[in-house]
N, CA, C, O and CB atoms as a CASP TS submission, in Angstrom:
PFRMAT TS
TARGET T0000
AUTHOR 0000-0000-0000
METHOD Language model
MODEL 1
PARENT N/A
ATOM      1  N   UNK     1      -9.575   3.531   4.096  1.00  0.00           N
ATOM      2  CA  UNK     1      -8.610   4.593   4.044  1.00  0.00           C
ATOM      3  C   UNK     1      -8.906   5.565   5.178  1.00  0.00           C
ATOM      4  O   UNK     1      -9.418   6.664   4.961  1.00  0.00           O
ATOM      5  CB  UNK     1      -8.632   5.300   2.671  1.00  0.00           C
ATOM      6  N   UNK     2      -8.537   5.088   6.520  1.00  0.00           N
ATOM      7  CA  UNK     2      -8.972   5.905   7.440  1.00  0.00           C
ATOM      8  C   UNK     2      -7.970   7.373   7.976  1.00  0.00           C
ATOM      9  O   UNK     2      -8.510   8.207   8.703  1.00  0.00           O
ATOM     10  CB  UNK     2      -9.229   4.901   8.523  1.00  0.00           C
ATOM     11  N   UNK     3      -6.714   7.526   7.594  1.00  0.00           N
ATOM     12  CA  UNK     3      -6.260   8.885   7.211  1.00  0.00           C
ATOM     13  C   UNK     3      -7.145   9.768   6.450  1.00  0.00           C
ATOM     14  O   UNK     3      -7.843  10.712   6.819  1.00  0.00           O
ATOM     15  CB  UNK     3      -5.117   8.781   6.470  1.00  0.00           C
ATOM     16  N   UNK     4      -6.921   9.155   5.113  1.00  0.00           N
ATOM     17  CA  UNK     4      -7.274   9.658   4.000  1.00  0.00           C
ATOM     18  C   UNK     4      -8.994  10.614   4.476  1.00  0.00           C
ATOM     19  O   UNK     4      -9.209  11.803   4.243  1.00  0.00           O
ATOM     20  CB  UNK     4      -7.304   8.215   2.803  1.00  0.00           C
ATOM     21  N   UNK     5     -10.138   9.457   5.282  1.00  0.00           N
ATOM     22  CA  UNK     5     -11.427  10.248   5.551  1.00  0.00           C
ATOM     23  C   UNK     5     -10.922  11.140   6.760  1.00  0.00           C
ATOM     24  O   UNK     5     -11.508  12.205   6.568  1.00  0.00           O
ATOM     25  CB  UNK     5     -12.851   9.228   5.953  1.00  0.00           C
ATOM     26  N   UNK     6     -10.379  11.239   7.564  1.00  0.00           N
ATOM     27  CA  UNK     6     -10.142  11.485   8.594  1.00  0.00           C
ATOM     28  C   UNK     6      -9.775  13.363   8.236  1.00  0.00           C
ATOM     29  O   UNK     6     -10.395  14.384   8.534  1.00  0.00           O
ATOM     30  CB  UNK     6      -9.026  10.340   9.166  1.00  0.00           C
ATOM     31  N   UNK     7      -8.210  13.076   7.315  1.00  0.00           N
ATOM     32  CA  UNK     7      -8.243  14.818   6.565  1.00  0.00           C
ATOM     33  C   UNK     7      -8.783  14.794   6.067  1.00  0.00           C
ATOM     34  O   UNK     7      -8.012  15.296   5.249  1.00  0.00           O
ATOM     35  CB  UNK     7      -7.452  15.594   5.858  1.00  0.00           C
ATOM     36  N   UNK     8      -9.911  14.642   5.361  1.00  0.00           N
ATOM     37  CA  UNK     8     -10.710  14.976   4.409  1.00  0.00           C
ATOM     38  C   UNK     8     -11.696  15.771   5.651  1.00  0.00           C
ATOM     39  O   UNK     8     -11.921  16.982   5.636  1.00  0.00           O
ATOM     40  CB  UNK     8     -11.313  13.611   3.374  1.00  0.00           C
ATOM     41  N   UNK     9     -12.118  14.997   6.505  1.00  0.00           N
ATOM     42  CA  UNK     9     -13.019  15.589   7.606  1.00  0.00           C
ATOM     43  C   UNK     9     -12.460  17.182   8.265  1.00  0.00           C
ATOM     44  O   UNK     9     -13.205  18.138   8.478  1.00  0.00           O
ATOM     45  CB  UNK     9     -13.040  14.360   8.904  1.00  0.00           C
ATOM     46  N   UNK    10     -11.294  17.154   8.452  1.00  0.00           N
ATOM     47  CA  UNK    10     -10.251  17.894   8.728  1.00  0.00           C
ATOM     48  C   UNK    10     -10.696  19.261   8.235  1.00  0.00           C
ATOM     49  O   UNK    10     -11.274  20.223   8.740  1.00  0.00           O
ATOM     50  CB  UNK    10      -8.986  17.348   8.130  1.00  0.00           C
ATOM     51  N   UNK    11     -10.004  18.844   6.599  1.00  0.00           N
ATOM     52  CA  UNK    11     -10.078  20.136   5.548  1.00  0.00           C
ATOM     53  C   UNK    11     -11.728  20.550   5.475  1.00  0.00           C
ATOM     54  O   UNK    11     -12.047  21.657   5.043  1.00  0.00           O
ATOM     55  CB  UNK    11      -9.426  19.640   3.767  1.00  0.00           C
ATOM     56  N   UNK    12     -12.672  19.644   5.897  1.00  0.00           N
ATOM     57  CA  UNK    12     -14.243  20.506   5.380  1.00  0.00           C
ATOM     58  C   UNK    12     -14.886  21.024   6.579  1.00  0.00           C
ATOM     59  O   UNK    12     -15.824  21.821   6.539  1.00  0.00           O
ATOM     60  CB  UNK    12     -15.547  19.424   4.588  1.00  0.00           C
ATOM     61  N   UNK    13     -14.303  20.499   7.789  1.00  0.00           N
ATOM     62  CA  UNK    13     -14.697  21.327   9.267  1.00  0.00           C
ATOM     63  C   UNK    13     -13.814  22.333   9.778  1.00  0.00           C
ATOM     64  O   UNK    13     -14.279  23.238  10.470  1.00  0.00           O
ATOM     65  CB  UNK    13     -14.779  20.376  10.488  1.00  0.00           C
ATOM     66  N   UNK    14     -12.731  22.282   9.543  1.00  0.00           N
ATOM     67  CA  UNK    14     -11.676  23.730   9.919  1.00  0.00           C
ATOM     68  C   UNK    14     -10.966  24.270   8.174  1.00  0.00           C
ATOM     69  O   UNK    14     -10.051  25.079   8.322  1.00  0.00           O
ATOM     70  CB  UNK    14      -9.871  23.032  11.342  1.00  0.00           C
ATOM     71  N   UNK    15     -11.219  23.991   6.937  1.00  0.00           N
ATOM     72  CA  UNK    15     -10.259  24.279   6.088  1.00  0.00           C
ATOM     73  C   UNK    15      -9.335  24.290   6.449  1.00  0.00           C
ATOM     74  O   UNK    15      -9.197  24.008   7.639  1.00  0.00           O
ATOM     75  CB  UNK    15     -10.280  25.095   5.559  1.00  0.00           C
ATOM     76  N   UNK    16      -8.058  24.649   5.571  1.00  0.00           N
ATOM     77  CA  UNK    16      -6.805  24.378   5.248  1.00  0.00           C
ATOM     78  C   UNK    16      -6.188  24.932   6.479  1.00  0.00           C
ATOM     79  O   UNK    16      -6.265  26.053   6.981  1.00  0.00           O
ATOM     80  CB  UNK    16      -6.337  24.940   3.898  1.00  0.00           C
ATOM     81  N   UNK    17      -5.335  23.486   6.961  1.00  0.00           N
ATOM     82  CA  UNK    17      -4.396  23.931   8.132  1.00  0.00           C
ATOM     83  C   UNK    17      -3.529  24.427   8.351  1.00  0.00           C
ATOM     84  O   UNK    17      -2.564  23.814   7.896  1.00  0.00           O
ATOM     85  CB  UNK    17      -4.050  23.446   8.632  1.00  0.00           C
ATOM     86  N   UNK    18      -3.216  25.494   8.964  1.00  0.00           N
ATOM     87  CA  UNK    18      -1.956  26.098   9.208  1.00  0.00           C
ATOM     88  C   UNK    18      -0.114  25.051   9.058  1.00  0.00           C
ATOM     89  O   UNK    18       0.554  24.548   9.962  1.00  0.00           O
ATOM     90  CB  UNK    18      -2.334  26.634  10.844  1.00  0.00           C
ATOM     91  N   UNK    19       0.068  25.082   7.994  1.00  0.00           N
ATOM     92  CA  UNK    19       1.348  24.056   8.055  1.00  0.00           C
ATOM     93  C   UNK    19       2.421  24.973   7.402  1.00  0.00           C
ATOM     94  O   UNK    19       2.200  26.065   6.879  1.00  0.00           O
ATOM     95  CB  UNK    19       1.137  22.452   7.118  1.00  0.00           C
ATOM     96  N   UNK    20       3.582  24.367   7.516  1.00  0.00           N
ATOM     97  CA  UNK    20       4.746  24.534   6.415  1.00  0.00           C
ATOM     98  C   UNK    20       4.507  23.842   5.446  1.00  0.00           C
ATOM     99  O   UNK    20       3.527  23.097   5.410  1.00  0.00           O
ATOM    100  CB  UNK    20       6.074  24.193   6.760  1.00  0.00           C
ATOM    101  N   UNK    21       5.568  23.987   4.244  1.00  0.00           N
ATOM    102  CA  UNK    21       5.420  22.965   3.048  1.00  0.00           C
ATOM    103  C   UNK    21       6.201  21.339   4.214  1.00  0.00           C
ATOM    104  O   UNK    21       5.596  20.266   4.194  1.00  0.00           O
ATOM    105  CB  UNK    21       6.741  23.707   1.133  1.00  0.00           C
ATOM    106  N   UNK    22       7.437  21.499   5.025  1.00  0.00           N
ATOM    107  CA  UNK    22       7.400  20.446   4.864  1.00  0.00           C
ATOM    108  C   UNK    22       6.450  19.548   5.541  1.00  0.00           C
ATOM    109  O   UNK    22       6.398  18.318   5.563  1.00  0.00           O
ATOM    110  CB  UNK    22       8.392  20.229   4.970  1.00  0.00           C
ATOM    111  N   UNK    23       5.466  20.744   6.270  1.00  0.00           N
ATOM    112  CA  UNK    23       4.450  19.433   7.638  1.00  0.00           C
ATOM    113  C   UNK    23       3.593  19.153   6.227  1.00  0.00           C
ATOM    114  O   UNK    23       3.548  17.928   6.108  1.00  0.00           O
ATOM    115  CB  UNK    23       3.036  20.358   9.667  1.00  0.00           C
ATOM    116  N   UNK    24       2.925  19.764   5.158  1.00  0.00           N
ATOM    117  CA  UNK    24       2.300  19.597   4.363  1.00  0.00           C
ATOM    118  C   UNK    24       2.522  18.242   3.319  1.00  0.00           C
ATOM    119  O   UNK    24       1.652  17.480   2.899  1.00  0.00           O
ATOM    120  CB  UNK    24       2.351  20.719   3.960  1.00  0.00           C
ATOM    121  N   UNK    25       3.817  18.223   3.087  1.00  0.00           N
ATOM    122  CA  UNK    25       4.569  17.331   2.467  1.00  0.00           C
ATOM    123  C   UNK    25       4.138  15.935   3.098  1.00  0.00           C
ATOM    124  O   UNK    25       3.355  15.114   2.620  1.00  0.00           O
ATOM    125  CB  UNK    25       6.061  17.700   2.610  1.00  0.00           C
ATOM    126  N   UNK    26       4.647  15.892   3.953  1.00  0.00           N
ATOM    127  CA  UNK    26       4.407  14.786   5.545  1.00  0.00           C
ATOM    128  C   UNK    26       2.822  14.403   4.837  1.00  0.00           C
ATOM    129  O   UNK    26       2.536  13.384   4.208  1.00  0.00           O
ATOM    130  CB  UNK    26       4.316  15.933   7.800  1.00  0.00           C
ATOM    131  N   UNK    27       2.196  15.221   5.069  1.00  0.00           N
ATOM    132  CA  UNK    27       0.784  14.516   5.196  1.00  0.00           C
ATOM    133  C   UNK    27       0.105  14.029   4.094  1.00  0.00           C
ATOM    134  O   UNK    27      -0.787  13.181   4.081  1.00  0.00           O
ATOM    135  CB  UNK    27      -0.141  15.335   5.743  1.00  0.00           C
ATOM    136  N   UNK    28       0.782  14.859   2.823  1.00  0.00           N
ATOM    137  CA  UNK    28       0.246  14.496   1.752  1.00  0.00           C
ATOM    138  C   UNK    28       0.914  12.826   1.493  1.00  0.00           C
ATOM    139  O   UNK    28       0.289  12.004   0.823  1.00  0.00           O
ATOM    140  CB  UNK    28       0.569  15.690   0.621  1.00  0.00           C
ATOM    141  N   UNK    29       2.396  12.480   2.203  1.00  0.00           N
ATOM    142  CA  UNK    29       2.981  11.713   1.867  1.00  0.00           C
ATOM    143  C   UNK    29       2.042  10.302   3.043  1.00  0.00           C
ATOM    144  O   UNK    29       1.818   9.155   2.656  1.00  0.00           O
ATOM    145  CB  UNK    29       4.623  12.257   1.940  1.00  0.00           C
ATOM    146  N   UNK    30       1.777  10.689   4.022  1.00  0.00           N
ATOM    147  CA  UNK    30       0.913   9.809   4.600  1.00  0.00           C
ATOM    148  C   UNK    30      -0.402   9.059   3.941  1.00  0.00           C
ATOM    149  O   UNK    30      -0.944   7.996   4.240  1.00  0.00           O
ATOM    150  CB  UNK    30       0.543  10.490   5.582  1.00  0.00           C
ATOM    151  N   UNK    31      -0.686  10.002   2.961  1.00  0.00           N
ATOM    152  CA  UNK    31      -2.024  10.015   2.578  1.00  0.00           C
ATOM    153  C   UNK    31      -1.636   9.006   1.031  1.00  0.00           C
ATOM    154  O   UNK    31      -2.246   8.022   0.614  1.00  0.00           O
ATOM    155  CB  UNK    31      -2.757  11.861   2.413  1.00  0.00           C
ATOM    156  N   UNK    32      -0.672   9.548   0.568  1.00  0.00           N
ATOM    157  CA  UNK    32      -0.169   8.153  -0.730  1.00  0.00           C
ATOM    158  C   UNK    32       0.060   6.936  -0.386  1.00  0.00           C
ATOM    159  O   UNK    32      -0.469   6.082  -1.098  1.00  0.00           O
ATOM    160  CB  UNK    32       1.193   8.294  -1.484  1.00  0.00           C
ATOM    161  N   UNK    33       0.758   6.546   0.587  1.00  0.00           N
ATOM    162  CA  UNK    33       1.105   5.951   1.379  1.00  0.00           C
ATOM    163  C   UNK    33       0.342   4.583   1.575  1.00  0.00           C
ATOM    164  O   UNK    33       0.630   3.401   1.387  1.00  0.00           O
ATOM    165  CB  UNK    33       1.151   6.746   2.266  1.00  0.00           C
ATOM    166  N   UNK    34      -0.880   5.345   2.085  1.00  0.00           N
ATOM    167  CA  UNK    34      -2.259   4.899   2.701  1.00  0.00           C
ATOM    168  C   UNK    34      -2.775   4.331   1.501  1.00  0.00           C
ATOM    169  O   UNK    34      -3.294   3.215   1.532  1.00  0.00           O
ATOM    170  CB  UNK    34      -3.280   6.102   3.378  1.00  0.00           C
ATOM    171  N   UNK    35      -2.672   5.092   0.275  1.00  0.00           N
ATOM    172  CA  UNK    35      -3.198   5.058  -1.130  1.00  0.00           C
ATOM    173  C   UNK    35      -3.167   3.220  -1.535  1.00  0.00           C
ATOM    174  O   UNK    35      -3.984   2.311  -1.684  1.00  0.00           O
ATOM    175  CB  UNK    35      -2.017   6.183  -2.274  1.00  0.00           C
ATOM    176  N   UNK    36      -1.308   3.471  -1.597  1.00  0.00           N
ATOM    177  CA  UNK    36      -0.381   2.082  -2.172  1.00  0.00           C
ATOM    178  C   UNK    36      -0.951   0.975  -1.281  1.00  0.00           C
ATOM    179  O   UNK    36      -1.305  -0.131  -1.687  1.00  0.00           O
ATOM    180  CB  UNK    36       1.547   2.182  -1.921  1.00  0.00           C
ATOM    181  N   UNK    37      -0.991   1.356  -0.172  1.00  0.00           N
ATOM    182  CA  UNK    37      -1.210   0.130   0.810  1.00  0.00           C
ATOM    183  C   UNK    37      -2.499  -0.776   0.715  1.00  0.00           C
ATOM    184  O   UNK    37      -2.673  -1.968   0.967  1.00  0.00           O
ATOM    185  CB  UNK    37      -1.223   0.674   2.224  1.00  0.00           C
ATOM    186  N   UNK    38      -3.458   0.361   0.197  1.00  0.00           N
ATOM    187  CA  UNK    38      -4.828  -0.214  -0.374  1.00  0.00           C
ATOM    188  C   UNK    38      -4.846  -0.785  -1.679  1.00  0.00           C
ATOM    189  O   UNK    38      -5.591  -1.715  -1.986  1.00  0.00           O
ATOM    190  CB  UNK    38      -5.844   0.804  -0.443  1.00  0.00           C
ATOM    191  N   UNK    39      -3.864  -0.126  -2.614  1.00  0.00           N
ATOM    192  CA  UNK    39      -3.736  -1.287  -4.008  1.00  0.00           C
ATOM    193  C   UNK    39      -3.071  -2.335  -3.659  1.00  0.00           C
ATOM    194  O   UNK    39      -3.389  -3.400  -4.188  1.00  0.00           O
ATOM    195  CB  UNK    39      -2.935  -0.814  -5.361  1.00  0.00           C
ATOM    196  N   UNK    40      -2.218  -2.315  -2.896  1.00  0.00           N
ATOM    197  CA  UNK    40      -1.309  -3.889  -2.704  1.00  0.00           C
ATOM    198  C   UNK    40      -2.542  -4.408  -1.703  1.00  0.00           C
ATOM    199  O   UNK    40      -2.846  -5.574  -1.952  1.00  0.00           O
ATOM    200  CB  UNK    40       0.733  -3.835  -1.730  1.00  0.00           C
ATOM    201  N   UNK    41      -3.083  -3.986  -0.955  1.00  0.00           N
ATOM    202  CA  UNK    41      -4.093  -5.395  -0.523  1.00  0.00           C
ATOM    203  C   UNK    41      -5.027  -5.550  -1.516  1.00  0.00           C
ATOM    204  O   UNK    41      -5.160  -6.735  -1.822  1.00  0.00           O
ATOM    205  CB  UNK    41      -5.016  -5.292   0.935  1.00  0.00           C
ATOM    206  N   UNK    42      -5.670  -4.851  -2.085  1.00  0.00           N
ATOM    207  CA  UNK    42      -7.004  -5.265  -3.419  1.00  0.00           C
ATOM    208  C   UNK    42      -5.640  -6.469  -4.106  1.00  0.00           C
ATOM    209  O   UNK    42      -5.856  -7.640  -4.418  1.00  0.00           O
ATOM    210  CB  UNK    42      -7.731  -3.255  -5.070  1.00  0.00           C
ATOM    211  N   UNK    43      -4.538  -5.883  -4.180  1.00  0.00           N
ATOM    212  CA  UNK    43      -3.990  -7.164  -5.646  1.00  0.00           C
ATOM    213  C   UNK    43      -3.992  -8.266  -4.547  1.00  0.00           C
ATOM    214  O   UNK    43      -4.862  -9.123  -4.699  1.00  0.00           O
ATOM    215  CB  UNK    43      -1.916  -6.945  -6.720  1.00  0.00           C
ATOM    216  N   UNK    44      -3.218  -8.392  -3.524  1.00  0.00           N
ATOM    217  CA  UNK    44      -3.281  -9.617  -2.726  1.00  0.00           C
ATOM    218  C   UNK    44      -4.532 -10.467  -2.755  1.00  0.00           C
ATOM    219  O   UNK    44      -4.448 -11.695  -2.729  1.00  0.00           O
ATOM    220  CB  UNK    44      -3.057  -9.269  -1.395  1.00  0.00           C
ATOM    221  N   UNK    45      -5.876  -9.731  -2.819  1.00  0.00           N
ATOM    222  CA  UNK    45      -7.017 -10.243  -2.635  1.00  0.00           C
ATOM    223  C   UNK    45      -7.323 -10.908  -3.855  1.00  0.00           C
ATOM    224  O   UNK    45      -7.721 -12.073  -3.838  1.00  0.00           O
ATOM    225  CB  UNK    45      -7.936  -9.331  -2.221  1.00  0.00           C
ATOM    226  N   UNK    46      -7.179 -10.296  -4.869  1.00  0.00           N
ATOM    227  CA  UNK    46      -7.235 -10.681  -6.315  1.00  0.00           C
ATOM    228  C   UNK    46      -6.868 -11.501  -6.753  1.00  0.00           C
ATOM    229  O   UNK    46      -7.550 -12.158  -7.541  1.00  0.00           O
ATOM    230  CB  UNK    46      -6.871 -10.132  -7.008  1.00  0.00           C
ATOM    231  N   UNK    47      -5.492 -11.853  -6.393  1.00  0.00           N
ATOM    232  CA  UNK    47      -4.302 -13.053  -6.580  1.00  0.00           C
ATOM    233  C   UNK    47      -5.059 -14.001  -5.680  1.00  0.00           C
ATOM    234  O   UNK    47      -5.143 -15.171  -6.053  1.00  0.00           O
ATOM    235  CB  UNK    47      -2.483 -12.680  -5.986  1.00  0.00           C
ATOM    236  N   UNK    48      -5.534 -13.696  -4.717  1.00  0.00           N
ATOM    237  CA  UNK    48      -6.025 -15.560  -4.183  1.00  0.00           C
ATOM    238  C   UNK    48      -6.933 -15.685  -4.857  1.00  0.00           C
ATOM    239  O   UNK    48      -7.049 -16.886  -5.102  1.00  0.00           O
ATOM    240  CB  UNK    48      -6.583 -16.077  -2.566  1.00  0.00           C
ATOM    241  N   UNK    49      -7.753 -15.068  -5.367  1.00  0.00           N
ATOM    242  CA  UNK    49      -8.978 -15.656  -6.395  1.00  0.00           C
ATOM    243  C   UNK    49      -8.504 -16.184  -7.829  1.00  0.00           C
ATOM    244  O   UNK    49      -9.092 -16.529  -8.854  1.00  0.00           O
ATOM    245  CB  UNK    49     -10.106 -14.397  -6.743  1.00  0.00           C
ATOM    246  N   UNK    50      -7.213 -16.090  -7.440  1.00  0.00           N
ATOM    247  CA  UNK    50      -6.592 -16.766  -9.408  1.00  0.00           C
ATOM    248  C   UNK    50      -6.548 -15.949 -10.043  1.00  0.00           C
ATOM    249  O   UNK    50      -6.721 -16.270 -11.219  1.00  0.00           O
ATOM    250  CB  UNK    50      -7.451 -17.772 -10.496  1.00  0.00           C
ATOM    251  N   UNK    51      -6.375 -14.842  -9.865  1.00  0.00           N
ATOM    252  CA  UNK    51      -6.927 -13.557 -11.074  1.00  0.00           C
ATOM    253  C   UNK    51      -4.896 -12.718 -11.618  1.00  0.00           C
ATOM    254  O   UNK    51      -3.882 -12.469 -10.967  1.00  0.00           O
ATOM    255  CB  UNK    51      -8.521 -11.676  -9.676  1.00  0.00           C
ATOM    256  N   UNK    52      -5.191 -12.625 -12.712  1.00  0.00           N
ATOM    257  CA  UNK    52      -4.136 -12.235 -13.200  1.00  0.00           C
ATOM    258  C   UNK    52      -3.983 -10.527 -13.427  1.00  0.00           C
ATOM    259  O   UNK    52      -4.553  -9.890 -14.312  1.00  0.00           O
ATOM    260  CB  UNK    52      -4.053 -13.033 -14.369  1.00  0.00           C
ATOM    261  N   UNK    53      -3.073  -9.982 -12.400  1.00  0.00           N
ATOM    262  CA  UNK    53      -3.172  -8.717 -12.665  1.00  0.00           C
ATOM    263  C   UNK    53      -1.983  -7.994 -13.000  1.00  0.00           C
ATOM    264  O   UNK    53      -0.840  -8.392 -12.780  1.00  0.00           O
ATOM    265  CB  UNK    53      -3.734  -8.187 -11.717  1.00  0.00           C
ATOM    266  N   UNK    54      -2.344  -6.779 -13.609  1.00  0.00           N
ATOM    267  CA  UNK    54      -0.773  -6.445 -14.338  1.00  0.00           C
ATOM    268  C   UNK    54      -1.308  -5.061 -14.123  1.00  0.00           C
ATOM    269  O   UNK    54      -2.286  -4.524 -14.642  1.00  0.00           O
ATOM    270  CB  UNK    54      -0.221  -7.034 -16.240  1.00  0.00           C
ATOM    271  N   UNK    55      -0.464  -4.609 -13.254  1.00  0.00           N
ATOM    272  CA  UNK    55      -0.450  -2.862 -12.599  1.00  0.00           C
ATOM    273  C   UNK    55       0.815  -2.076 -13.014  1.00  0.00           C
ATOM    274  O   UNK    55       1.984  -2.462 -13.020  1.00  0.00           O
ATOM    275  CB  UNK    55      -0.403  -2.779 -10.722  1.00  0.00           C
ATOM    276  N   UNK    56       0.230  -0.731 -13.403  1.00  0.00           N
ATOM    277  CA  UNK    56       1.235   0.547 -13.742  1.00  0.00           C
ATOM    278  C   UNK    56       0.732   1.322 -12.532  1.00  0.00           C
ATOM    279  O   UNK    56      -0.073   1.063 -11.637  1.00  0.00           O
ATOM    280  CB  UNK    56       1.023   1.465 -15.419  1.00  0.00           C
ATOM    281  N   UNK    57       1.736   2.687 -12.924  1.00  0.00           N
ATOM    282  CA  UNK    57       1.420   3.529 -11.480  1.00  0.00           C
ATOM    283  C   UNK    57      -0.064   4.622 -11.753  1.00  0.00           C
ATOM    284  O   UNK    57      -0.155   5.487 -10.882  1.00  0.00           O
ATOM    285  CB  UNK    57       3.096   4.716 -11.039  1.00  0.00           C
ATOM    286  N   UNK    58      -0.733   4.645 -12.400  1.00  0.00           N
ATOM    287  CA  UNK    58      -1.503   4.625 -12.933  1.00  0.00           C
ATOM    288  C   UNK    58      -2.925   3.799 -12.656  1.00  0.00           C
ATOM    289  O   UNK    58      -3.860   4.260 -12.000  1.00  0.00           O
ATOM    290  CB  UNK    58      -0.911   4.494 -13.738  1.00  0.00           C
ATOM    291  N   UNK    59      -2.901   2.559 -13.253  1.00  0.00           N
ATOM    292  CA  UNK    59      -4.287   1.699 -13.359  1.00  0.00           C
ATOM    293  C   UNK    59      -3.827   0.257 -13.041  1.00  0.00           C
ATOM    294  O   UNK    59      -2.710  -0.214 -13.257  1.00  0.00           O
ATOM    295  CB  UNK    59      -5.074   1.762 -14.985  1.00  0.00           C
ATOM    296  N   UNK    60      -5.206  -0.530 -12.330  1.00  0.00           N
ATOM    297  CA  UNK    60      -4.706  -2.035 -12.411  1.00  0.00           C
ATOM    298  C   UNK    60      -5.667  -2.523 -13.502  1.00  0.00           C
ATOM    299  O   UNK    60      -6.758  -2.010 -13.750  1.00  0.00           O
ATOM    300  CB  UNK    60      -4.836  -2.990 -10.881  1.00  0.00           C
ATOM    301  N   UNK    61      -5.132  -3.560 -14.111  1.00  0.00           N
ATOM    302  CA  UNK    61      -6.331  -4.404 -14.922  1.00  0.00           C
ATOM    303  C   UNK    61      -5.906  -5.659 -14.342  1.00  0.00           C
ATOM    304  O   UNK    61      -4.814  -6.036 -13.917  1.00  0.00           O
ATOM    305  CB  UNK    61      -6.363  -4.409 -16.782  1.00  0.00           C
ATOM    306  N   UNK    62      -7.325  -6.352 -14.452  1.00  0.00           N
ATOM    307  CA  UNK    62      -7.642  -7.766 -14.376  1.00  0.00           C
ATOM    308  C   UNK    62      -7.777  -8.956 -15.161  1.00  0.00           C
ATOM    309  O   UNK    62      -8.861  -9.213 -15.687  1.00  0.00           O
ATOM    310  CB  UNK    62      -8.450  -7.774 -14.016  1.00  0.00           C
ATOM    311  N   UNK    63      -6.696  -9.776 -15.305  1.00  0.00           N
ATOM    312  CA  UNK    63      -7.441 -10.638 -16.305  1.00  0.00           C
ATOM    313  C   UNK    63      -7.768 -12.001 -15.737  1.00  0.00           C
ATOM    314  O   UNK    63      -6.873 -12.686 -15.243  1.00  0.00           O
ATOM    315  CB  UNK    63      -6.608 -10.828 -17.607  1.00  0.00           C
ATOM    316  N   UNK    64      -8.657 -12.297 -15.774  1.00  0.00           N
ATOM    317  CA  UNK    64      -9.301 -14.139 -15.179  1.00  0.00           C
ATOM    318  C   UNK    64      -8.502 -14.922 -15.791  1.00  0.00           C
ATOM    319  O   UNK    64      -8.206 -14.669 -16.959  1.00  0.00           O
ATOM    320  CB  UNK    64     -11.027 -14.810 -15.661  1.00  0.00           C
ATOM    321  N   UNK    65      -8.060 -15.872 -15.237  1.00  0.00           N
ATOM    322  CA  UNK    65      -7.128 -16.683 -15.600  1.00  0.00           C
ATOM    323  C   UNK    65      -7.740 -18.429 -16.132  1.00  0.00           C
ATOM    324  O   UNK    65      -6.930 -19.282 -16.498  1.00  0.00           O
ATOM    325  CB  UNK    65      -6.150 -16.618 -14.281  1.00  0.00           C
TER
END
């Protein structure tokens, strides 16, 4: 999640950046984004191992198949 460390580095060496809500919006929306993209590759990865998974927006569970 290299956004995601990247503001994080951001916010703890300069604190909170001078934005609007909507540049704020933007980034927070980059940063979900980044989020989803990392659960859909873990399930991709999961699924080639045979593994049965059943995701809410919320939590994934695993079941071995």
């Amino acid at each position: 999640m290299k956004y995601s460390k990247y503001f994080k580095g951001i916010l703890h060496n300069d604190g909170l950046p001078q934005l609007n809500a909507k540049e704020w919006a933007r980034m927070m929306n980059i940063a979900a984004l980044e989020y989803g993209i990392t659960r859909l590759e873990k399930v991709r990865e999961m699924n080639q191992n045979n593994l049965l998974i059943l995701i809410n927006p919320y939590n994934c569970y695993v079941v071995t198949v």
